[in-house]
Predicted model as a PDB file, atoms N, CA, C, CB and O in Angstrom, pLDDT in the B-factor column:
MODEL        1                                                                  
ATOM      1  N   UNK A   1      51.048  32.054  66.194  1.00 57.00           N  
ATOM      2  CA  UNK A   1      52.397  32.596  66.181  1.00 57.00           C  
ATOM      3  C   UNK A   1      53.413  31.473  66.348  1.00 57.00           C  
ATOM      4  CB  UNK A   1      52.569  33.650  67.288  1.00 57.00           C  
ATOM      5  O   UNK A   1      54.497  31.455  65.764  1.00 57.00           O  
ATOM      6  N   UNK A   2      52.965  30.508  67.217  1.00 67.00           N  
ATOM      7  CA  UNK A   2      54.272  29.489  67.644  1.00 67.00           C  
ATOM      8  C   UNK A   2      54.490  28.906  66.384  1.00 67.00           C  
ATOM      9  CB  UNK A   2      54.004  28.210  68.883  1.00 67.00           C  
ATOM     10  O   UNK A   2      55.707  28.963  66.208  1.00 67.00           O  
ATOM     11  N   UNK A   3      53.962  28.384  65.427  1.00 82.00           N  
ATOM     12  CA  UNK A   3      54.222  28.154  64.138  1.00 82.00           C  
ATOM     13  C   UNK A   3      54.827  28.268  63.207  1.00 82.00           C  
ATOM     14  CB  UNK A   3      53.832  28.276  63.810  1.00 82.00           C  
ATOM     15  O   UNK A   3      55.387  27.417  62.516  1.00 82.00           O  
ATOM     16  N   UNK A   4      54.738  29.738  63.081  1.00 84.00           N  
ATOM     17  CA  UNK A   4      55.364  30.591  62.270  1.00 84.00           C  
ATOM     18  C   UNK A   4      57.227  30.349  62.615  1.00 84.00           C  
ATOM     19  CB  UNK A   4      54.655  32.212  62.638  1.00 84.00           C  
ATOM     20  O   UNK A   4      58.031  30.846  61.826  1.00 84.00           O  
ATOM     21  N   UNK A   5      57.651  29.665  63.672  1.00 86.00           N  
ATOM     22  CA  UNK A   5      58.754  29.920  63.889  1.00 86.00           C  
ATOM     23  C   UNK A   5      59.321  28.745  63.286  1.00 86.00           C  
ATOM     24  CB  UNK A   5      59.016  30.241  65.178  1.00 86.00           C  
ATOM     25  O   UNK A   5      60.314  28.979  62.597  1.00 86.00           O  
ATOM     26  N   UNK A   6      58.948  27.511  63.361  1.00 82.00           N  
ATOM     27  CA  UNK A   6      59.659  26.384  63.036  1.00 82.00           C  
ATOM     28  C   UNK A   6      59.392  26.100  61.334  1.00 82.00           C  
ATOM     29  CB  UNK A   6      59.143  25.142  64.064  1.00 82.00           C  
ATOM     30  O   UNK A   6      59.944  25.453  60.443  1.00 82.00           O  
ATOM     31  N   UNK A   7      58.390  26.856  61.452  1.00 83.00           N  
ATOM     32  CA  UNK A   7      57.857  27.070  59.178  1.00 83.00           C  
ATOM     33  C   UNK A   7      59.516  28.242  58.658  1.00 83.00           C  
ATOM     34  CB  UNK A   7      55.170  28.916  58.738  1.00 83.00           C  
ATOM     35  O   UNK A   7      59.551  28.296  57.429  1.00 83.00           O  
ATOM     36  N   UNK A   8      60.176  28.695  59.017  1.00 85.00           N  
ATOM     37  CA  UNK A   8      61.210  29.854  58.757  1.00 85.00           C  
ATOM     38  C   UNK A   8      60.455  31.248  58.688  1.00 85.00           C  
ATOM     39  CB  UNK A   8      62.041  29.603  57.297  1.00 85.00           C  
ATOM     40  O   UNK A   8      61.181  32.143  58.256  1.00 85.00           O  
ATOM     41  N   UNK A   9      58.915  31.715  59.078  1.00 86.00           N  
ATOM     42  CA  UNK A   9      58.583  32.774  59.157  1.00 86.00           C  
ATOM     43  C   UNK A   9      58.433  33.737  60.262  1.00 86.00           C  
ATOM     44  CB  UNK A   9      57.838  32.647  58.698  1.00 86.00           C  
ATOM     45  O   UNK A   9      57.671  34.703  60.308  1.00 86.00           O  
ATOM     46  N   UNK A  10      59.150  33.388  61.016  1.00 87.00           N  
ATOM     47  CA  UNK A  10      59.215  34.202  62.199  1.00 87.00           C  
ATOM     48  C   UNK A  10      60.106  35.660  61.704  1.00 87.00           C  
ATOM     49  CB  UNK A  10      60.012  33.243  63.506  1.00 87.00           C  
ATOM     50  O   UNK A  10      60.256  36.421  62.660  1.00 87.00           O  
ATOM     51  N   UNK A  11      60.487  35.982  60.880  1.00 84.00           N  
ATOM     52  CA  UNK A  11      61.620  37.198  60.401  1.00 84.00           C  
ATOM     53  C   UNK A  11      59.962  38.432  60.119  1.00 84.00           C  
ATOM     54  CB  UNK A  11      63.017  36.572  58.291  1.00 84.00           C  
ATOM     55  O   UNK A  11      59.550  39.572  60.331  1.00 84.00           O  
ATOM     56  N   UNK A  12      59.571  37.048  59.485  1.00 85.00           N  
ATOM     57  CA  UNK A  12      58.003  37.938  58.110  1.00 85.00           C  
ATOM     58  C   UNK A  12      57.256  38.309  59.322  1.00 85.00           C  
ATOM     59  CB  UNK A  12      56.589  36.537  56.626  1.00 85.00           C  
ATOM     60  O   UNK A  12      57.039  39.521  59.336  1.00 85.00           O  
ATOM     61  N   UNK A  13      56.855  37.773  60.200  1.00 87.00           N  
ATOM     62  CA  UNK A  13      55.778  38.257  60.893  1.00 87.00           C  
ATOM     63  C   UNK A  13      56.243  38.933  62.063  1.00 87.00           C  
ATOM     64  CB  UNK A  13      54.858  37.246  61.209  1.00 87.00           C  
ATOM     65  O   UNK A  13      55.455  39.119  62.991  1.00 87.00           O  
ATOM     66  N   UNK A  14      57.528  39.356  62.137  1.00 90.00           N  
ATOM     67  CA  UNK A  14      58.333  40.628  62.923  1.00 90.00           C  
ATOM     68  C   UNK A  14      58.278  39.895  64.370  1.00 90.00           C  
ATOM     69  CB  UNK A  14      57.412  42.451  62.890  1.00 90.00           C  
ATOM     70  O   UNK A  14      58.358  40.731  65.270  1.00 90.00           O  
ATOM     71  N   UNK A  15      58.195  38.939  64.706  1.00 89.00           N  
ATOM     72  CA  UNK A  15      58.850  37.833  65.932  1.00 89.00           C  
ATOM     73  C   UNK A  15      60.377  38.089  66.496  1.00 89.00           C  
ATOM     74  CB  UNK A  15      58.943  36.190  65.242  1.00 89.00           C  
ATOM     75  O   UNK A  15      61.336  37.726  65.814  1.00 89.00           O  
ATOM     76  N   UNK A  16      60.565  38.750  67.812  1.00 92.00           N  
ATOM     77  CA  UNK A  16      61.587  38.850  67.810  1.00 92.00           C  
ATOM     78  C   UNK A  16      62.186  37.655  68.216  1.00 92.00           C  
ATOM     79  CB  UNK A  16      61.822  39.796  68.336  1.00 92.00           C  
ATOM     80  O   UNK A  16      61.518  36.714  68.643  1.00 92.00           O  
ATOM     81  N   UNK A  17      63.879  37.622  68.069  1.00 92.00           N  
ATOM     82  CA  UNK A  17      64.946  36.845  68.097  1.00 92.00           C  
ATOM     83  C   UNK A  17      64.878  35.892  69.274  1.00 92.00           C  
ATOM     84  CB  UNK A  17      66.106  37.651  68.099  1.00 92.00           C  
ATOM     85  O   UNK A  17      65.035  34.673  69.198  1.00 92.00           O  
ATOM     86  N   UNK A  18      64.573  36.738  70.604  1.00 94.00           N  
ATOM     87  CA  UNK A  18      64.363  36.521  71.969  1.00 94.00           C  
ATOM     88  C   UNK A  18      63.237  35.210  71.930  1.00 94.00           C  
ATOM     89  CB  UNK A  18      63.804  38.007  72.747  1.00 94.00           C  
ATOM     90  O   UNK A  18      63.312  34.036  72.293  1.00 94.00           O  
ATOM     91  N   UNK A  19      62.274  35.956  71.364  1.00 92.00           N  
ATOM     92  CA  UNK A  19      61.310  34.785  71.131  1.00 92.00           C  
ATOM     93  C   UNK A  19      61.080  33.939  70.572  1.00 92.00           C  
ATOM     94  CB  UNK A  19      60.619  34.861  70.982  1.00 92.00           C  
ATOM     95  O   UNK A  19      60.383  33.009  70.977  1.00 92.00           O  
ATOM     96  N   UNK A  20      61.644  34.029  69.391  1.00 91.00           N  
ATOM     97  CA  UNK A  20      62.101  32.914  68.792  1.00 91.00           C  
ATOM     98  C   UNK A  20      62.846  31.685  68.757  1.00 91.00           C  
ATOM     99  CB  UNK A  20      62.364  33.195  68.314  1.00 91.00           C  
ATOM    100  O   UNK A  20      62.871  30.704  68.013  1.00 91.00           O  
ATOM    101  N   UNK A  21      63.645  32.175  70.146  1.00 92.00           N  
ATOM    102  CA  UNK A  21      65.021  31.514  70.312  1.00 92.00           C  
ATOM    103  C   UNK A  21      64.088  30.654  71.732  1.00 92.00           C  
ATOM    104  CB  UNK A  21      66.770  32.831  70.687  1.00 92.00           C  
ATOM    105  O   UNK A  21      64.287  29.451  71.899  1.00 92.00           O  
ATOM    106  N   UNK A  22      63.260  31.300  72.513  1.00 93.00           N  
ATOM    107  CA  UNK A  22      62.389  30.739  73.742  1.00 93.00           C  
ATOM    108  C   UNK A  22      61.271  29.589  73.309  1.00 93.00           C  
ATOM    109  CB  UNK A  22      61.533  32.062  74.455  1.00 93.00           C  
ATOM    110  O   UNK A  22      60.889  28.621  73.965  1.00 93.00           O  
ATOM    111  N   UNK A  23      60.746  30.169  71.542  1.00 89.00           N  
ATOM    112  CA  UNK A  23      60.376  29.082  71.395  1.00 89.00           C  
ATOM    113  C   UNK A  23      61.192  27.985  70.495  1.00 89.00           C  
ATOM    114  CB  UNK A  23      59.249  29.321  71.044  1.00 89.00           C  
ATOM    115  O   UNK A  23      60.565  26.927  70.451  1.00 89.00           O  
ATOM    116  N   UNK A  24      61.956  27.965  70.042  1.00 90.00           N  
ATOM    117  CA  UNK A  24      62.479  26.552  69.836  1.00 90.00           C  
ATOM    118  C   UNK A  24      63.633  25.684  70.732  1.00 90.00           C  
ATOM    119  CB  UNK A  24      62.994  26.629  68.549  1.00 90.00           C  
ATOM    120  O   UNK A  24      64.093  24.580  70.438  1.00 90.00           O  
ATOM    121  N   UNK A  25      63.974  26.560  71.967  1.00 94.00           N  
ATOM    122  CA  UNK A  25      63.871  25.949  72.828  1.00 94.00           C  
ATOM    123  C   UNK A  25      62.751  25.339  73.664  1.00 94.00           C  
ATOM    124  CB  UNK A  25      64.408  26.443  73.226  1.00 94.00           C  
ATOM    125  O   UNK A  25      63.066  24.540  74.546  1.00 94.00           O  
ATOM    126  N   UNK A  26      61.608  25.615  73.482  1.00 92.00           N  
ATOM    127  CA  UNK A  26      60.572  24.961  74.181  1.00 92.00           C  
ATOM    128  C   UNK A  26      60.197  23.928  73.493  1.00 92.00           C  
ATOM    129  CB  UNK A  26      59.504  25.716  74.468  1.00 92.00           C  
ATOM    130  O   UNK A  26      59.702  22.970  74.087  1.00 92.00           O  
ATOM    131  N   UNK A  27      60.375  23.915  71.968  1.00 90.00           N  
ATOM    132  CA  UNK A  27      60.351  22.740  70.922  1.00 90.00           C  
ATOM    133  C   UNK A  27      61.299  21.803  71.230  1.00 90.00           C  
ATOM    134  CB  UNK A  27      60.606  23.153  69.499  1.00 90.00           C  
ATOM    135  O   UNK A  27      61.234  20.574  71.222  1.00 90.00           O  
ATOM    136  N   UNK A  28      62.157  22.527  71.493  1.00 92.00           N  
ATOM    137  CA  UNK A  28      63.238  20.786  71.936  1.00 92.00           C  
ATOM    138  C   UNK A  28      63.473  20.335  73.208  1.00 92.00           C  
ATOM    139  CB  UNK A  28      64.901  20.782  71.546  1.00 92.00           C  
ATOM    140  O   UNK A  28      64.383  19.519  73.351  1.00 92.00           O  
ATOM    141  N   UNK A  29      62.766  20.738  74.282  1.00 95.00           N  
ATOM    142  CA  UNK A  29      62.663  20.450  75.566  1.00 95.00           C  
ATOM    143  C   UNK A  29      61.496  19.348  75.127  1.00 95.00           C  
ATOM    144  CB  UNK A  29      62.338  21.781  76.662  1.00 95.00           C  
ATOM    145  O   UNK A  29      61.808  18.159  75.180  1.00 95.00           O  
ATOM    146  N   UNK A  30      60.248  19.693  74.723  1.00 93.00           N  
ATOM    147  CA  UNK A  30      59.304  19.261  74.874  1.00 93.00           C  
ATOM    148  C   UNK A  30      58.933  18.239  73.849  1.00 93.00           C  
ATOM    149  CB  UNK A  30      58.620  20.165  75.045  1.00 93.00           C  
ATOM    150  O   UNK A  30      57.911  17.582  74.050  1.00 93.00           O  
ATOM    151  N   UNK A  31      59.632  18.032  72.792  1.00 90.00           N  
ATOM    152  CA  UNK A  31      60.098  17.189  71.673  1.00 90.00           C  
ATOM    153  C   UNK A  31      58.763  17.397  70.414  1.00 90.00           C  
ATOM    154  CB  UNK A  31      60.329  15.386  72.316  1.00 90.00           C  
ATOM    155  O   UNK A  31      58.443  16.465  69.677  1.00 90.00           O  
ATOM    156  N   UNK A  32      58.064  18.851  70.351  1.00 85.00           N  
ATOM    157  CA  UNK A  32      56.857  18.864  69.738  1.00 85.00           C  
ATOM    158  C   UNK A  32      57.512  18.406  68.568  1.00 85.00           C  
ATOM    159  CB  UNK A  32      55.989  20.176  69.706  1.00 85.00           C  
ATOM    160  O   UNK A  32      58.723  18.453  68.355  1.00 85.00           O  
ATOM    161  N   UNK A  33      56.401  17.848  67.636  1.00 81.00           N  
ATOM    162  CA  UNK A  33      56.473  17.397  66.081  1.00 81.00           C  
ATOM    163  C   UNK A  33      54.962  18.019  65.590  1.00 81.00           C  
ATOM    164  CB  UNK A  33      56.638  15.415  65.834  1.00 81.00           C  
ATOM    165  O   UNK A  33      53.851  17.922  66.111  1.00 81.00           O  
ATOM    166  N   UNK A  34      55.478  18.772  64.224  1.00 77.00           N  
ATOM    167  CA  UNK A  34      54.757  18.940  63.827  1.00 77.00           C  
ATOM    168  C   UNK A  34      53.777  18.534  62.945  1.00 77.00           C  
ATOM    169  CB  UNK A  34      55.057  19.398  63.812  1.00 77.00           C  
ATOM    170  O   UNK A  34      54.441  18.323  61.930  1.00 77.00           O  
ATOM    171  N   UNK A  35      52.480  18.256  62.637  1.00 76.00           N  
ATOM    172  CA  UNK A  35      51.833  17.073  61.941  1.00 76.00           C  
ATOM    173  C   UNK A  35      52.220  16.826  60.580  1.00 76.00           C  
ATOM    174  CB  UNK A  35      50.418  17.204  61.923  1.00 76.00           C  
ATOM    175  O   UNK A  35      51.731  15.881  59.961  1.00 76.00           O  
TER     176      UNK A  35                                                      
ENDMDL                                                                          
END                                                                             
């Protein structure tokens, strides 16, 4: 699932907003890069 958010498919796989928004804040706290 965490994936799906920073690919732009978090809408498609019905991810809400809330969570979406928790995880890319956890992406930019934590400075993930994706491979």
């Amino acid at each position: 699932m965490f994936s799906f958010v920073p690919n732009g498919r978090a809408h498609e796989k019905r991810i809400s907003t809330e969570l979406k928004e928790k995880i890319l804040e956890t992406i930019e706290d934590t400075g993930y890069k994706q491979n």
